[in-house]
C-alpha positions in Angstrom: 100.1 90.0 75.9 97.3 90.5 78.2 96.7 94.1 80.1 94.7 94.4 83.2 94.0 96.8 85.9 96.8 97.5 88.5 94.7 96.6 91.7 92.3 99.3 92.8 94.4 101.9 90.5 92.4 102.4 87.1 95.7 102.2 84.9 96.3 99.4 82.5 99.8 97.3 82.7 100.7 94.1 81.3 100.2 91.2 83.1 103.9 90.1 82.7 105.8 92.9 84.8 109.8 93.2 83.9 111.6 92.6 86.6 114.8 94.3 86.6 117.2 93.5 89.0 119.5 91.9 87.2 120.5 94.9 85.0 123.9 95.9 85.8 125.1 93.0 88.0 124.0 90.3 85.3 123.3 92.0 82.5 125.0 94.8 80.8 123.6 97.6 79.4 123.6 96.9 75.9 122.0 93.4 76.9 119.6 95.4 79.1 118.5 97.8 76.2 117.8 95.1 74.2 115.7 93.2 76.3 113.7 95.9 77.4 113.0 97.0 73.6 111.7 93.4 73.0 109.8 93.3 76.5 107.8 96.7 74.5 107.7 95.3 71.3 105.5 91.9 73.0 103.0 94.4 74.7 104.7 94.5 78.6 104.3 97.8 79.4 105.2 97.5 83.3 108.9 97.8 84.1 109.6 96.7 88.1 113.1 98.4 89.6 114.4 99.7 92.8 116.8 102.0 94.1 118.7 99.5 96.0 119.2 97.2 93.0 123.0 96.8 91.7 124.5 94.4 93.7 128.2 94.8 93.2 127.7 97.6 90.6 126.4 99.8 93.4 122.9 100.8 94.8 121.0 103.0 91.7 123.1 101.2 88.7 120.2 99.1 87.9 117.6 102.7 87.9 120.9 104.6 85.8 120.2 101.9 83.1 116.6 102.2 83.2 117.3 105.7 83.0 119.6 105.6 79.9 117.5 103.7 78.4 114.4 105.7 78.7 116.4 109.3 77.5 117.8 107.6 74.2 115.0 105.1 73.3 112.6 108.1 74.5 109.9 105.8 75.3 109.6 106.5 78.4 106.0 107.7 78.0 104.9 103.7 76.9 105.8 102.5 80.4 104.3 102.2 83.4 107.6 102.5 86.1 107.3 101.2 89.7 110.3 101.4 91.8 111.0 100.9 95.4 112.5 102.8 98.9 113.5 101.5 101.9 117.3 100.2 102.1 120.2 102.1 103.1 121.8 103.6 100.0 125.4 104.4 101.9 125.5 100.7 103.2 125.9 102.8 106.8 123.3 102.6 109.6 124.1 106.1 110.2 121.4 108.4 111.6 118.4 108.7 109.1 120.0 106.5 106.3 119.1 103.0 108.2 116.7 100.9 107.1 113.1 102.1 107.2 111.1 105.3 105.8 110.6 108.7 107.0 109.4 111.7 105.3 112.8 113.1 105.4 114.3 110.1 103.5 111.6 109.4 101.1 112.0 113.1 99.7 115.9 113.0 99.1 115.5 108.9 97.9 112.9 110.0 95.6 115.1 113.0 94.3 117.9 110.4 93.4 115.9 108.1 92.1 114.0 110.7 89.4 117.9 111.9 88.6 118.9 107.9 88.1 115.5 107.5 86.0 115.8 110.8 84.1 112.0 110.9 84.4 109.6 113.6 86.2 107.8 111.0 88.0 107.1 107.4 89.1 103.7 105.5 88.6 104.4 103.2 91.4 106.5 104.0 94.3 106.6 100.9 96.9 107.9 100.8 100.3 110.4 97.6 99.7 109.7 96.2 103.4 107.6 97.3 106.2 108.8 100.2 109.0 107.0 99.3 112.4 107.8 102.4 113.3 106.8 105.1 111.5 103.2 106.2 112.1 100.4 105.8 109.6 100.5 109.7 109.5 103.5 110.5 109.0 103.5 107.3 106.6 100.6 108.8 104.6 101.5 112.7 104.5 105.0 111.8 103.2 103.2 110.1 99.7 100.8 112.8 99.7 102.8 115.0 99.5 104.9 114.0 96.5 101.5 112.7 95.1 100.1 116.3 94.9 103.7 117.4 93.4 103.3 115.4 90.3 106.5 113.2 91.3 104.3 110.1 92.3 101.5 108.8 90.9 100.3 105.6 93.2 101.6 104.0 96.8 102.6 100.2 96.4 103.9 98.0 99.1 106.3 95.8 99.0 106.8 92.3 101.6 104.2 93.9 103.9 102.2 90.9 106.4 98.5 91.1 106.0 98.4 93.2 109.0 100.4 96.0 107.3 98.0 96.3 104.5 95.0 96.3 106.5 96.4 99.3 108.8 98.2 101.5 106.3 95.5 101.1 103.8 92.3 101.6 106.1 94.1 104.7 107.7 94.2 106.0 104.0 90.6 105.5 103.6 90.2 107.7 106.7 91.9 110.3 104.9 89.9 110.1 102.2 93.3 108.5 100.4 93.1 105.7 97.5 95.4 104.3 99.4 97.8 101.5 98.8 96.9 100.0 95.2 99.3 97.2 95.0 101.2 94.8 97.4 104.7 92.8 96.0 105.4 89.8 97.3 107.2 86.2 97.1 104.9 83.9 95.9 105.0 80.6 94.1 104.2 76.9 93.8 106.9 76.8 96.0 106.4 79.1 98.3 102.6 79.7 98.8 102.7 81.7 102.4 101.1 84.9 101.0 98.1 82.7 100.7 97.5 82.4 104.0 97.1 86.1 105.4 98.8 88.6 102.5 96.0 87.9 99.6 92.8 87.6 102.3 93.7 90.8 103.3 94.6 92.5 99.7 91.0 90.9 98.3 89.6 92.4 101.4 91.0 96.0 100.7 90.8 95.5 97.1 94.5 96.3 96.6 96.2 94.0 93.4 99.3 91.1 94.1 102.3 92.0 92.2 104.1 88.5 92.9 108.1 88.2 92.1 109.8 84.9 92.0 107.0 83.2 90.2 109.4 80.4 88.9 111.2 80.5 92.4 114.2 81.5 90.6 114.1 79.3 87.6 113.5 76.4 89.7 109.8 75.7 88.2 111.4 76.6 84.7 112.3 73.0 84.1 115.9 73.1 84.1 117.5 70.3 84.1 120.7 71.9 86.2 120.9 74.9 87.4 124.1 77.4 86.4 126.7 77.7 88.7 126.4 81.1 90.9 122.5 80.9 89.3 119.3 82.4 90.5 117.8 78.9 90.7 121.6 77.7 92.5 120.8 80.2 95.3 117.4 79.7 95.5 117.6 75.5 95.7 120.2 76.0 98.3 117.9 78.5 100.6 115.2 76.1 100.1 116.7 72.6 100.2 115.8 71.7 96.9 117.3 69.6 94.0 115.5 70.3 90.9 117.4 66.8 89.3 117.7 64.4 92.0 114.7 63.0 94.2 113.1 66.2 94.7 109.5 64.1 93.4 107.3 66.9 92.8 109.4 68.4 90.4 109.3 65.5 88.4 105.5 65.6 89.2 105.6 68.9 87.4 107.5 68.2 84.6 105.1 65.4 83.8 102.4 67.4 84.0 103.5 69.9 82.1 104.6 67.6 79.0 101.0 66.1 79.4 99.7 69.5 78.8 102.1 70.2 76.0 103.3 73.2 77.6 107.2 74.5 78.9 107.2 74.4 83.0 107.8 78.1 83.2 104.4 78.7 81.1 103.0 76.6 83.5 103.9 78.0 86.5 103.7 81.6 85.7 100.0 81.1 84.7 99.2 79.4 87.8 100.5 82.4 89.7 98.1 84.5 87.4 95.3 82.3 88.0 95.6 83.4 91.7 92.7 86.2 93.1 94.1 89.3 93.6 97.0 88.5 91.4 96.9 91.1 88.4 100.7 90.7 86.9 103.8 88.8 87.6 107.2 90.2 87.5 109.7 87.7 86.2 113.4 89.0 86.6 114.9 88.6 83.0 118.7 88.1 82.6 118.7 87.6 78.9 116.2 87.9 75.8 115.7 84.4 75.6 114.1 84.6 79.2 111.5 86.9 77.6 110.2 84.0 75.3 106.8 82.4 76.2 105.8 85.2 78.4 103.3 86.1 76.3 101.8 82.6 76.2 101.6 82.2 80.2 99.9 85.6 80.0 97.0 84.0 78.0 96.9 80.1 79.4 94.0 79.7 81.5 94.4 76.4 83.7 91.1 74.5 84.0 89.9 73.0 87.6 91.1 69.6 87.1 94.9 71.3 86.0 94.6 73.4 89.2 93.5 70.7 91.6 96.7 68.6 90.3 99.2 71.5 91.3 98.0 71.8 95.0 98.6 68.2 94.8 101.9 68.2 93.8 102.5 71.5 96.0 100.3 71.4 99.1 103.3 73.2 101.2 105.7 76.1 101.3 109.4 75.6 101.1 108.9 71.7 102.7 106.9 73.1 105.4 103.0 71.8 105.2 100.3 74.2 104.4 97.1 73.8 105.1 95.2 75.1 102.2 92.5 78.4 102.6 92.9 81.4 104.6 94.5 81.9 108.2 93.2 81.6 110.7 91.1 78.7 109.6 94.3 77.3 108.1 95.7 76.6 111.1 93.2 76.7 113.6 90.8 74.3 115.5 
C-alpha cells in the first residue's frame, strides 16, 4: 500500500482511506472489526467516519464502533482518524442544533464524538458541508481553539465549492493559520464536476482531495447487477444509469479494463488517484472482500494513452457534457 502526504499537512496516510459509513447500518460490528484489522494489516492507515453516520442505527453508531474497536484492539495509535460535523444530531431544527457550525456546536459535537471514539483527539476534523453563514472568524477561532487543546490536530472540509476553499483557507493564512489541509468530495469517472472549480482552487491553495465515491457506488466496479437496496442500486437510479443494459460506456470500460488485464474497480480507483491534488481515496467498505485489490489500485500508474481513453469514454458528469479543463475556460467564450 502506498503512503503519501495528507495535502499541505506533513503526516503520512495511506492512499486508500477506509470509508466507514457502512458500519452499523450494513455491517455489524463483528464484521466491522474484522475488516478494519485487515484494512491495518494491508498498510491503510487512514480511517474516514462522521458523527452523523448510522442511518437507522442512529447518528454516532458508526463512531461507537470505531470506538470499540480502537479500546479493545488498542491500536488506536496506528491510525490516522478524520471524522466530520455539521448535521443535526437530534434530527430537530431546533435552535443551535440545525444544520451548520458554530463555535457553540462544534465544542459539545466534538465532546460526543471523542466519548463515541474513546480517543483524546481527532487528526482530521472536517466540516461535512459548507455554513454561508458563519463568519471566517468565528469559523477559524472555533478550530483554533480545540487545536491548541490537543483535541484536534488539522481542519478538513468536506463538499465545499471552490469558492469556500479559497475564502476560509486565505483568511487562515491571514491568521498566520495552516489552514484547511484537505477538501472531501464526490468525484469520479462518473461524476467529474470537482474538476472544474473544486481541484483549481485546492492546487492553488495547496490543500490535498480526499475523493469518496470513487467507484460511484460500485457502479465502475464492474458488476454485472447491482444488489437489490445496493449502493450501486441507489446510485444508478440518482444517476439514470444501467450498468447492464445500453449504458455504452460501461461496456467501454469493461473492455478496456480486460484489455489492460485489470478488475474495473482497480481501474477506476487509480484513475481517481492519478488526479492532481488527489492524495487518497476513501472507498466505503461493506465487507472484507471489498478490501481486496486496494492495494493494487494504490500502486497502478495509468500511462497517457490509458488516460486519454477514459476522458473518451467519460467526457461528462452524470449525462451532462463537460467540457474538459478548468472553469471558467470550461465553459466560457
Amino acid at each position: 500500500m502506498k503512503h503519501t502526504k495528507m495535502g499541505k499537512a506533513n503526516v503520512e496516510v495511506s492512499r486508500i482511506c477506509l470509508g466507514t459509513m457502512h458500519f452499523g447500518p450494513k455491517t455489524d460490528k463483528k464484521d466491522a472489526f474484522r475488516i478494519m484489522d485487515k484494512a491495518l494489516d494491508m498498510g491503510i492507515n487512514f480511517f474516514d467516519t462522521a458523527n452523523i453516520y448510522g442511518r437507522d442505527k442512529g447518528p454516532g453508531a458508526t463512531e461507537e464502533i470505531v470506538g470499540e474497536w480502537f479500546e479493545k484492539s488498542g491500536k488506536r495509535n496506528q491510525v490516522v482518524l478524520a471524522t466530520k460535523v455539521y448535521h443535526s444530531m437530534t434530527g430537530k431544527q431546533e435552535p443551535n442544533e440545525a444544520m451548520g457550525i458554530s463555535r457553540y456546536k462544534i465544542r459539545r459535537h466534538l465532546e460526543d464524538s471523542l466519548r463515541r471514539l474513546k480517543t483524546d483527539r481527532i487528526e482530521l476534523y472536517q466540516v461535512h458541508h459548507i455554513d454561508r453563514r458563519i463568519t471566517p472568524e468565528e469559523f477559524w477561532d472555533s478550530f483554533e481553539f480545540h487545536r491548541q487543546r490537543g483535541e484536534i490536530t488539522y481542519v478538513g472540509t468536506s463538499n465545499f465549492p471552490g469558492w469556500g476553499l479559497e475564502k476560509f483557507d486565505l483568511a487562515a493564512e491571514q491568521r498566520g493559520s495552516l489552514g484547511i489541509v484537505s477538501e472531501q468530495c464526490q468525484y469520479n469517472l462518473l461524476s467529474r464536476y470537482p474538476e472544474l472549480e473544486v481541484i483549481p482552487a485546492a492546487l492553488d491553495r495547496r490543500i490535498g482531495i480526499m475523493p469518496y465515491m470513487p467507484l460511484g457506488g460500485g457502479t465502475l466496479s464492474g458488476k454485472s447487477q447491482p444488489e437489490a437496496g445496493s449502493r450501486t442500486e441507489e446510485v444508478e437510479k440518482e444517476y439514470k444509469l444501467n450498468s447492464v443494459g445500453s449504458y455504452d460506456p460501461l461496456q467501454q470500460f469493461r473492455q478496456l479494463c480486460g484489455d489492460l488485464g485489470q478488475k474495473p474497480a482497480v481501474v477506476a480507483i487509480a484513475w481517481v488517484l492519478s488526479t492532481p491534488a488527489v492524495y487518497s481515496g476513501i472507498v466505503g467498505v461493506r465487507t472484507e472482500a471489498h478490501l481486496e485489490g486496494l492495494d493494487a489500485a494504490s500502486e497502478l500508474e495509468l500511462d497517457e494513452s490509458t488516460l486519454q481513453r477514459l476522458n473518451e469514454i467519460f467526457p461528462y458528469t452524470v449525462n451532462r457534457p463537460l467540457a474538459q479543463g478548468p472553469a471558467p475556460e470550461a465553459f466560457a467564450w
